[in-house]
C-alpha positions in Angstrom: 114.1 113.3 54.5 113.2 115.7 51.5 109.3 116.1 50.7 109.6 116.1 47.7 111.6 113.1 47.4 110.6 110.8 44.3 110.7 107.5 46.9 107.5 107.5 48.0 108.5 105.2 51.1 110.8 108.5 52.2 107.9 110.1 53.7 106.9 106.7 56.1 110.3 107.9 57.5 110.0 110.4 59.7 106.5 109.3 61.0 108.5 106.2 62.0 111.1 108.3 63.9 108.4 109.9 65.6 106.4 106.6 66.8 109.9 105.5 68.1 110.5 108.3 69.8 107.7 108.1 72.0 107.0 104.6 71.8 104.9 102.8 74.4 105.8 99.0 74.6 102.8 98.2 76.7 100.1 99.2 74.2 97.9 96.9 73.3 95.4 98.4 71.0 98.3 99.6 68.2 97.3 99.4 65.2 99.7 97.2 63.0 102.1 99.8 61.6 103.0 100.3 65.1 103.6 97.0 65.8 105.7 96.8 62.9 107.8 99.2 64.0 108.1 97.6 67.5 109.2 94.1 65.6 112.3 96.4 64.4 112.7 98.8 67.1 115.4 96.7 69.4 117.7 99.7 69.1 116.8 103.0 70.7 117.0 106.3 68.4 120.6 108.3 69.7 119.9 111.1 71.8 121.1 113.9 69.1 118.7 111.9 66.1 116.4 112.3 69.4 117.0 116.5 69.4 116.6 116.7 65.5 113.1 114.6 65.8 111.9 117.0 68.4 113.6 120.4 66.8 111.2 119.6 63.9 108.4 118.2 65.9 108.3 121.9 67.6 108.9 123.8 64.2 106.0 122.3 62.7 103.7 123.0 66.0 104.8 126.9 65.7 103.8 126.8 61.9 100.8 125.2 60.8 102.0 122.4 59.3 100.8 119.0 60.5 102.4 115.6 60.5 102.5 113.9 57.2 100.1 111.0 58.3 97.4 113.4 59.8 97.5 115.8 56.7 96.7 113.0 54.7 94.0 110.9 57.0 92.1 114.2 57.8 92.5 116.4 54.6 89.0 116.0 53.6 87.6 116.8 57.4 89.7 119.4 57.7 88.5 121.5 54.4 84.9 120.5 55.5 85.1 121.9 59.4 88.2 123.6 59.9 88.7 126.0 57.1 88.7 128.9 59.6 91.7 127.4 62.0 94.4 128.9 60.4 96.9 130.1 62.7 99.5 127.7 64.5 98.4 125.4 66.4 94.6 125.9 65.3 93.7 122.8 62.8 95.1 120.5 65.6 93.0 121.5 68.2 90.0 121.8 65.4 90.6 117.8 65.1 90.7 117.8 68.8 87.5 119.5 69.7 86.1 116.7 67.1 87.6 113.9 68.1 84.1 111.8 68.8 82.9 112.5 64.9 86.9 111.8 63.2 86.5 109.0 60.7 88.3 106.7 61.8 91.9 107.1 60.2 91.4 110.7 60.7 90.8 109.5 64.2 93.6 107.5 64.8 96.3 109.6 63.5 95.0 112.6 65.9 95.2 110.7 69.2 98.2 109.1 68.7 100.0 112.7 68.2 97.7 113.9 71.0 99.1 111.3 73.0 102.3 112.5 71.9 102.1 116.0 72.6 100.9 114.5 76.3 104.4 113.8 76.6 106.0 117.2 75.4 104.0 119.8 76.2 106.2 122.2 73.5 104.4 120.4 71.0 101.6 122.3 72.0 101.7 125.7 70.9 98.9 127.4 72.1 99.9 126.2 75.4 103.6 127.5 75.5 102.4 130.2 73.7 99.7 131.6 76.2 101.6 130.0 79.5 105.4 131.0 79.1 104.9 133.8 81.9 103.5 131.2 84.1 105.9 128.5 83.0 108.7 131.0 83.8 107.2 132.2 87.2 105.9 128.8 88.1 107.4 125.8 86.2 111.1 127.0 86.2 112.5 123.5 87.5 110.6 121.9 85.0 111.3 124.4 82.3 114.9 123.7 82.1 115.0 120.4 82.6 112.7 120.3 79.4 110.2 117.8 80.8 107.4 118.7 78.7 105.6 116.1 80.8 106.3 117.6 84.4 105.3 121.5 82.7 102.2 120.3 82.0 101.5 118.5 85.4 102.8 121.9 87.0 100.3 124.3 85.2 97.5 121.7 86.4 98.4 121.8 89.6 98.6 126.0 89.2 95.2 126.4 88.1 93.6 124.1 90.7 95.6 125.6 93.3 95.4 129.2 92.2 91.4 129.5 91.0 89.9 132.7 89.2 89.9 135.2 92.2 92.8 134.2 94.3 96.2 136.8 94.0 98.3 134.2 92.0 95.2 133.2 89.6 97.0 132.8 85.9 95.7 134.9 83.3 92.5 134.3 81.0 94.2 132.8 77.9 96.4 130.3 79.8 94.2 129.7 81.8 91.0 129.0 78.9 94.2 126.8 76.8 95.1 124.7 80.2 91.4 123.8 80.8 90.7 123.1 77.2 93.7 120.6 77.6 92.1 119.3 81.0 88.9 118.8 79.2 90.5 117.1 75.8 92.0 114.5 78.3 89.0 113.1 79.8 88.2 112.1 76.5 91.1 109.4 76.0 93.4 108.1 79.0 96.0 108.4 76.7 96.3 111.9 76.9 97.1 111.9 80.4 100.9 110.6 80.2 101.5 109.8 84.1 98.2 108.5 84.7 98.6 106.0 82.0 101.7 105.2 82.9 101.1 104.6 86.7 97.2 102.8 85.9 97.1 101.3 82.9 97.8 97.6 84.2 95.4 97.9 86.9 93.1 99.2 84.1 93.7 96.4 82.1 93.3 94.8 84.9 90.1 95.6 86.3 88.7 98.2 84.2 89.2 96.9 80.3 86.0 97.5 79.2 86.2 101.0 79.7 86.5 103.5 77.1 87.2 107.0 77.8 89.1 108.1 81.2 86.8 109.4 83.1 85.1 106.1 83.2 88.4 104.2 84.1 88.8 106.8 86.9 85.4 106.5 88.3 86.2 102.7 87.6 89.4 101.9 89.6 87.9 104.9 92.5 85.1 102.5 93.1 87.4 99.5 93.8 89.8 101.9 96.0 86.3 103.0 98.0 85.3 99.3 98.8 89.2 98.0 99.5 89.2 101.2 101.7 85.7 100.9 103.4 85.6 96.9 104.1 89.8 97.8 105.5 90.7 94.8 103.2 94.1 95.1 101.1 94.5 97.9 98.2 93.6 96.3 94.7 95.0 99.0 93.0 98.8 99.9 93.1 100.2 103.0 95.6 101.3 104.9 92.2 98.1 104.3 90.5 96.3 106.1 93.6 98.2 108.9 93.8 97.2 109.9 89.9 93.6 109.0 91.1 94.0 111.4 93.6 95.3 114.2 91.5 92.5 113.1 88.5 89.9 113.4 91.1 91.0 116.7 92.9 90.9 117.8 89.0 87.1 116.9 88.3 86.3 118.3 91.2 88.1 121.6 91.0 86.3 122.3 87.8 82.1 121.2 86.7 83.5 121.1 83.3 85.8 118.4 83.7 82.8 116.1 85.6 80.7 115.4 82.9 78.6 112.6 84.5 78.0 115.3 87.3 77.5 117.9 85.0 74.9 116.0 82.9 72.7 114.6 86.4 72.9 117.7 88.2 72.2 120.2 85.3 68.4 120.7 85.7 68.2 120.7 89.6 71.5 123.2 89.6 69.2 125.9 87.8 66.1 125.2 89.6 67.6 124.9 93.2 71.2 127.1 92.5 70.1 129.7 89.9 73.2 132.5 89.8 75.8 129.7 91.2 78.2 128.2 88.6 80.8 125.3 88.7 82.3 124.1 92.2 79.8 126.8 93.8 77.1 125.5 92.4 77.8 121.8 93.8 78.4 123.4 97.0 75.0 125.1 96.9 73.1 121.2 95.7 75.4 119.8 98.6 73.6 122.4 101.5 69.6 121.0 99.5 67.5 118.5 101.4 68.0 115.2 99.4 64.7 115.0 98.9 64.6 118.3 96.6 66.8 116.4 93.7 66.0 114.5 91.0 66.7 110.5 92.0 69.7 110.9 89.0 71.3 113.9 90.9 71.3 112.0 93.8 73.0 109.3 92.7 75.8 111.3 91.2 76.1 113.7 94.3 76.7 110.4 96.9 79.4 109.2 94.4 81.2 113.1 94.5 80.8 112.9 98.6 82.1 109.2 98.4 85.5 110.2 96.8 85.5 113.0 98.9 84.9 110.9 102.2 87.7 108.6 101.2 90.0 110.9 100.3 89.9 114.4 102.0 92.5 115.7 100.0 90.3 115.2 96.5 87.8 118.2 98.3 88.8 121.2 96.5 86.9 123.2 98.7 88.2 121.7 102.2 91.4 121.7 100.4 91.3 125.4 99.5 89.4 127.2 102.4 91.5 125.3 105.2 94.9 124.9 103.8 96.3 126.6 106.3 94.9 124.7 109.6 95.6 121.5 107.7 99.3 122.2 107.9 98.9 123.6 110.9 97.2 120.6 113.2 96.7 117.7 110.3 99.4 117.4 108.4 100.3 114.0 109.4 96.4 112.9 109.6 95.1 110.2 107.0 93.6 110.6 104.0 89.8 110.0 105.4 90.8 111.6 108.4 91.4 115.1 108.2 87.6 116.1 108.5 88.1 114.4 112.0 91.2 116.3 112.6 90.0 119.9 111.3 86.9 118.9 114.1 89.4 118.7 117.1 90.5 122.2 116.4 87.2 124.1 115.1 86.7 125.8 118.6 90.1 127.3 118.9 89.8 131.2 119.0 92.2 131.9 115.7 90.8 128.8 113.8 89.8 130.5 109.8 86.3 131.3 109.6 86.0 130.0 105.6 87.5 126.9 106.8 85.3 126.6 109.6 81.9 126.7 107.4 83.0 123.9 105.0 83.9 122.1 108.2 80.3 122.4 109.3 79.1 121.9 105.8 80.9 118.5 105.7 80.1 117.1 109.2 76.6 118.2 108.6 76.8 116.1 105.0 78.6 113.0 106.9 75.7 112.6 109.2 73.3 112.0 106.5 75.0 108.7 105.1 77.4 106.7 107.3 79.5 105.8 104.1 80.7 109.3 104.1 82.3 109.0 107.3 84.7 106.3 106.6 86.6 106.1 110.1 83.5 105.4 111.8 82.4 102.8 108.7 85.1 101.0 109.7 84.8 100.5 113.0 80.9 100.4 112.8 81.1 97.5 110.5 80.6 94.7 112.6 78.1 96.3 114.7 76.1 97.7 111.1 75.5 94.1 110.4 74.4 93.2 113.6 71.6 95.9 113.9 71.4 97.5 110.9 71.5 94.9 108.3 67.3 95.3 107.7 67.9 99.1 107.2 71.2 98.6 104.6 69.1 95.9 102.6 66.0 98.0 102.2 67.9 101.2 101.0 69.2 101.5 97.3 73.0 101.0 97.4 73.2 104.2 95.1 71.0 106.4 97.2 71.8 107.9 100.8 70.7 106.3 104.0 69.6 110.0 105.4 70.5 109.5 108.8 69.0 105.8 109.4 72.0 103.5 110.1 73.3 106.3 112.5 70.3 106.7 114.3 70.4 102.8 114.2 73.6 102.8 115.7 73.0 105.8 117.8 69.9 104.0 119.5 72.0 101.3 120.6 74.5 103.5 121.8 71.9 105.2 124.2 70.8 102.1 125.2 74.1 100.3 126.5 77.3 101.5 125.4 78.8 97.7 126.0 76.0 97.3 123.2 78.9 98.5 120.3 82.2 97.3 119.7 84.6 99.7 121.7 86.1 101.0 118.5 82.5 102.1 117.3 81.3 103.6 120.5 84.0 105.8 120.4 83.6 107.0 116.8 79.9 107.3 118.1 80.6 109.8 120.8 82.9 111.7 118.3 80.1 112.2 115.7 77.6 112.9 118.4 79.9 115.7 119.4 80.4 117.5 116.6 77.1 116.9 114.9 75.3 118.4 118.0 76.0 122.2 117.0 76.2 122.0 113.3 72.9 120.1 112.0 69.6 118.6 112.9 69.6 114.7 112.9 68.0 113.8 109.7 65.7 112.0 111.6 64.3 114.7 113.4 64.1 116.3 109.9 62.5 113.4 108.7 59.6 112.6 112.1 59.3 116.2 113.2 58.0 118.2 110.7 55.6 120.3 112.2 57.9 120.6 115.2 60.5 122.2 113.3 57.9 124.4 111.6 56.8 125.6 115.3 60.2 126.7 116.1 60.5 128.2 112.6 63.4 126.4 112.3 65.0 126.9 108.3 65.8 123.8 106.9 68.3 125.9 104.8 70.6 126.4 107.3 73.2 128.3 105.0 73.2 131.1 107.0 72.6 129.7 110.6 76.0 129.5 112.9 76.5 127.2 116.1 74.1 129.1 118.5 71.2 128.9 116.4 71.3 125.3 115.5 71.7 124.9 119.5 68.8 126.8 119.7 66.5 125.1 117.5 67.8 121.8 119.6 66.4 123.7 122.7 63.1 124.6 121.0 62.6 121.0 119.9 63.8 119.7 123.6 61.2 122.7 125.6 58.2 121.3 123.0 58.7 117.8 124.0 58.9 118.0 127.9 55.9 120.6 127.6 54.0 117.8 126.4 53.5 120.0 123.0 54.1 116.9 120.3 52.1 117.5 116.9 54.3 114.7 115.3 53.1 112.0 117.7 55.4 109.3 119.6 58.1 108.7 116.5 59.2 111.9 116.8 59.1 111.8 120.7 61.1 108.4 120.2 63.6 110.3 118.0 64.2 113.3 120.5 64.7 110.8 123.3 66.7 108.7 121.7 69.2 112.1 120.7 69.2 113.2 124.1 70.0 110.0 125.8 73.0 109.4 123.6 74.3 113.1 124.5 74.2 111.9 128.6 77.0 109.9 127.5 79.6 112.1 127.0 78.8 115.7 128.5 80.7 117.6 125.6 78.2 116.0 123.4 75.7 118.6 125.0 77.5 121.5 124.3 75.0 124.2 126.3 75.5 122.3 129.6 79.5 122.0 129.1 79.6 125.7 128.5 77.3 125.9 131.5 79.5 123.5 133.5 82.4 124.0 132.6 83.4 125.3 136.2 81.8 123.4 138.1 82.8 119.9 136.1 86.2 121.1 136.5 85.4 121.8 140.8 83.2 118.9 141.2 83.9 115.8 139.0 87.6 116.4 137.3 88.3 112.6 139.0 85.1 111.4 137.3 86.0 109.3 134.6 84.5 110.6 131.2 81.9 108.2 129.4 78.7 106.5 129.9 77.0 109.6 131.7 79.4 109.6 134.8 80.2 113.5 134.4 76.2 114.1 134.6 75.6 111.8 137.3 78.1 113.7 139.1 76.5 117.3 138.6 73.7 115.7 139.6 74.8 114.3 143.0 76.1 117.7 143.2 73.0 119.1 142.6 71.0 117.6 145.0 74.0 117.7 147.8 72.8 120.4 150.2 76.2 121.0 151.3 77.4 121.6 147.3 76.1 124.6 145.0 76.3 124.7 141.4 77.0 128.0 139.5 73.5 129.6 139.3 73.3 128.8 135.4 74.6 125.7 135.6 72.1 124.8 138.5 69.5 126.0 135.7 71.0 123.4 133.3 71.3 120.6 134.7 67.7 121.0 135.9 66.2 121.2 132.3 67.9 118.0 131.4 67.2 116.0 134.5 63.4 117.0 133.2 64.5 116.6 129.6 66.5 112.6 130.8 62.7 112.1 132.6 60.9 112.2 129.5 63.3 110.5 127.4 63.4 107.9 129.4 59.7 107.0 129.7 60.1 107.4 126.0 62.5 105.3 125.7 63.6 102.7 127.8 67.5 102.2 128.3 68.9 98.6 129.2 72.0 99.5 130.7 72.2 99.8 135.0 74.0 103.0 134.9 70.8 105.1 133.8 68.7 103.0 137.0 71.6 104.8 139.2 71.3 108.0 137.2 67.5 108.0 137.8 68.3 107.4 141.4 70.4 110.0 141.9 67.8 112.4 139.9 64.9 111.1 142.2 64.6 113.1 145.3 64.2 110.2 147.8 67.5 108.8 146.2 68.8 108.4 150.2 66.2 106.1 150.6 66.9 103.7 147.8 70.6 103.7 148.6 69.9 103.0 152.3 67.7 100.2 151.5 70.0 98.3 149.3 72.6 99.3 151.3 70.2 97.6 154.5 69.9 95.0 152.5 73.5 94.2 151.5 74.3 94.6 155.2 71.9 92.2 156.5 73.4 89.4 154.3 76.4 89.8 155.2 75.4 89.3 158.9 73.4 86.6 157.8 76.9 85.0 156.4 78.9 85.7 159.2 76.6 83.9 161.7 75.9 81.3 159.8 79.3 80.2 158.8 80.0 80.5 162.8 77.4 77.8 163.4 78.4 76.1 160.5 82.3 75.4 162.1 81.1 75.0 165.4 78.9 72.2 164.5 81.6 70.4 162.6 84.0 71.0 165.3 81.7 69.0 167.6 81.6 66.5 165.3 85.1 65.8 164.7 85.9 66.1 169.0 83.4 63.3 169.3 
């Protein structure tokens, strides 16, 4: 149509084009143009009328003219606040960087061409304008197949995987026009083309009430955490979480594009983190005693380590720093289980260093709230309810545990393993492995204060490694036996209750494995693993006078026979295997054994002669 056509209704025409071009059938929220449009849209625009529409769609995004409808609806606004945007592109993203303070026509018009430039991304000029090296490097595929949608998706996925500082980083401007995009589409969800498309009937489904997308994200994440945790079926379709995925390895790739975060977090970030800036700075309020941020950053950070718990693959820096190993040993692993799998491997000689320190950053993290270990929530559930249900009532659901439900479950694992499901007791032993070398237990943090101070133990352990932590274990453990206890019996009750549940499973004590190693392997390699059969064996060993331990392991398992002692006095155990382990530490063990042994052979004589008397006598009876 002509502009300057003397039918006024000629310029509703190729507005109407437009709208049909991209039309959405499952809107509900159209306003009633649209929906007259839809009454007489049974017959689909022809592919070339579809070229033309697009041809002049892109001519007017390299000039800077605007659509008919928005030059109208937002003339006013635009002489007001964006006199200065001149140059192609520029008054459209001026309306865009405004969008909460549009009137409301003015409004209207702009995200519905936003939604349509969400579609084609050569609508947007600054974008193919700043990118087209990166597009041509990157995006070719997409490039020639002209899916707007798919170039965008692809420059996403560039910067997140390619962040300032790596070799194939994108440059400044495409990279400053690609975030500005990311940050414009939190705003509606109708900027995000494929999310919409693969979410919005679960959103209208269970999240209708929610206005902007980053509230429908965190919306619909929170149903896919509780289907997930409770191992109850997915609410939420397979396509929707996959975009969920990609939303949420987005927000947290980039501070900017978690505003909830952003807004919680901001104070304690440049009291605790001064220097540190976006993802870093998370990092650095991730490695801070909870009880150092504010009760609103607290709640924010357990929702970021929820997602992340549930979903590995969401953790930009996991993600980043141990791409490599990932392929390598855990490329078939679940989604929540890759932290597990990266933990099997972490002692390997060529394992990656960078990985290896968000590894012990996140194992550390997971054993301060069971929720963020969701294989072992899962098979802990039964037993959580069982003996923990006082401890998960009195805690704020929004607010981490700090340890207590797995020092809940750890105390009944000490006790008697046949206390836990099977399932749980094993995902015990594995987080009692791999938390033994690369954190405190919060409860010791928690009941041994002036312990930890003694050993001069930093409770900022960003620069302590595997040996130190070890260390500060054997500190704590020599205080204790010594005797030396300024925090009273609670933290005596702690220790004991950590160092029984590592006579379980040797590995779990990694200084006596070490130590052992050679003589496990010489001694007790037909000793089944598990509920402190491997150390009752070094023991019998150890007391043998016909055996000899390697001289430090000889040194070893003395200091934990000492160490078992006190914890035991400490804390009772239920289950018979520690009386036989006491027996076998005790030096008059021969004694006991010969006794019941005495004993046991005595009753059976007893049997024997008695059941003789017993058929002679009835044999007599019968012959008479």
């Amino acid at each position: 149509h002509r502009p300057d056509s003397a039918d006024p209704s000629a310029r509703l025409v190729f507005p109407c084009l437009v709208r049909n071009l991209y039309l959405d059938d499952d809107d509900d929220d159209d306003n009633e143009s649209d929906k007259h449009d839809k009454e007489h849209s049974d017959d689909v625009i022809s592919k070339d009328c579809g070229e033309e529409v697009e041809r002049v769609l892109r001519q007017r995004a390299a000039s800077v003219l605007l659509m008919p409808g928005l030059e109208r609806d937002c003339r006013e606004f635009l002489h007001m606040h964006c006199t200065a945007h001149t140059g192609p592109g520029e008054e459209m993203k001026c309306l865009q960087d405004n969008l909460h303070v549009l009137p409301p026509n003015c409004k209207t018009e702009v995200v519905r061409f936003t939604e349509i430039q969400a579609q084609n991304s050569y609508l947007h000029p600054n974008i193919m304008k700043a990118c087209q090296d990166v597009v041509d490097e990157n995006c070719g595929e997409e490039d020639k197949a002209r899916n707007g949608v798919m170039v965008i998706r692809c420059l996403e996925r560039h910067l997140v995987e390619n962040p300032p500082g790596t070799p194939n980083t994108m440059n400044s401007k495409c990279r400053k026009v690609v975030e500005s995009w990311q940050i414009l589409s939190i705003k509606d969800f109708h900027f995000s083309f494929e999310f919409k498309t693969a979410c919005k009937p679960d959103i209208k489904q269970y999240c209708k009430g929610k206005k902007t997308k980053y509230d429908m994200v965190h919306c619909l994440m929170g149903l896919v955490v509780d289907d997930t945790v409770n191992n109850t079926p997915h609410r939420i379709k397979k396509k929707c979480r996959e975009e969920l995925k990609w939303e949420l390895l987005q927000k947290h790739s980039n501070l900017q594009l978690n505003p909830l975060l952003s807004s919680a977090c901001g104070n304690d970030m440049a009291l605790l983190c001064p220097g540190e800036e976006g993802v870093d700075a998370i990092e650095c309020l991730k490695e801070k005693r909870h009880k150092q941020l504010s009760s609103t950053c607290r709640k924010a950070l357990l929702g970021e380590e929820e997602e992340e718990a549930i979903n590995n693959q969401v953790d930009f820096p996991l993600m980043r720093n141990c791409k490599k190993e990932i392929k390598q040993h855990c490329s078939n692993s679940n989604a929540s289980a890759i932290i597990n799998c990266l933990a099997e491997f972490a002692q390997d000689f060529d394992f990656d260093e960078k990985c290896l320190n968000v590894l012990k950053k996140r194992i550390a993290q997971h054993a301060r709230d069971y929720r963020l270990n969701t294989d072992l929530t899962r098979a802990c559930r039964q037993d959580i309810n069982k003996y923990c249900r006082d401890i998960v009532r009195a805690n704020a659901k929004d607010q981490f545990f700090e340890g207590k439900v797995l020092f809940c479950l750890k105390d009944k694992y000490s006790q008697n393993i046949n206390l836990l499901t099977r399932s749980c007791s094993k995902q015990m032993q594995r987080m009692i492995r791999n938390t033994y070398s690369t954190a405190l237990d919060p409860q010791i943090e928690e009941k041994c204060p002036k312990m930890i101070e003694k050993c001069s133990i930093g409770l900022n352990k960003n620069e302590i490694g595997d040996e130190e932590v070890m260390v500060e274990h054997e500190c704590l453990y020599k205080m204790w036996t010594s005797g030396d206890l300024p925090d009273g019996e609670e933290c005596a009750k702690v220790l004991a209750v950590v160092a029984e549940s590592q006579i379980r499973d040797v590995k779990s004590d990694h200084l006596l494995f070490k130590a052992c190693s050679l003589d496990l392997a010489k001694f007790c390699r037909e000793v089944q693993s598990g509920e402190g059969k491997k150390f009752a064996c070094l023991v019998s060993v150890f007391k043998d006078k016909n055996f000899r331990l390697e001289q430090e392991c000889h040194d070893m398992v003395s200091n934990r026979m000492t160490m078992y002692k006190v914890a035991i006095k400490a804390h009772p155990v239920e289950q018979a295997m520690e009386l036989i382990s006491a027996v076998m530490e005790s030096p008059d063990r021969h004694y006991f054994l010969s006794f019941v042994m005495t004993v046991i052979l005595v009753i059976f004589v007893l049997g024997l002669c008695f059941g003789r008397v017993t058929k002679r006598v009835r044999s007599e009876l019968k012959n008479r």
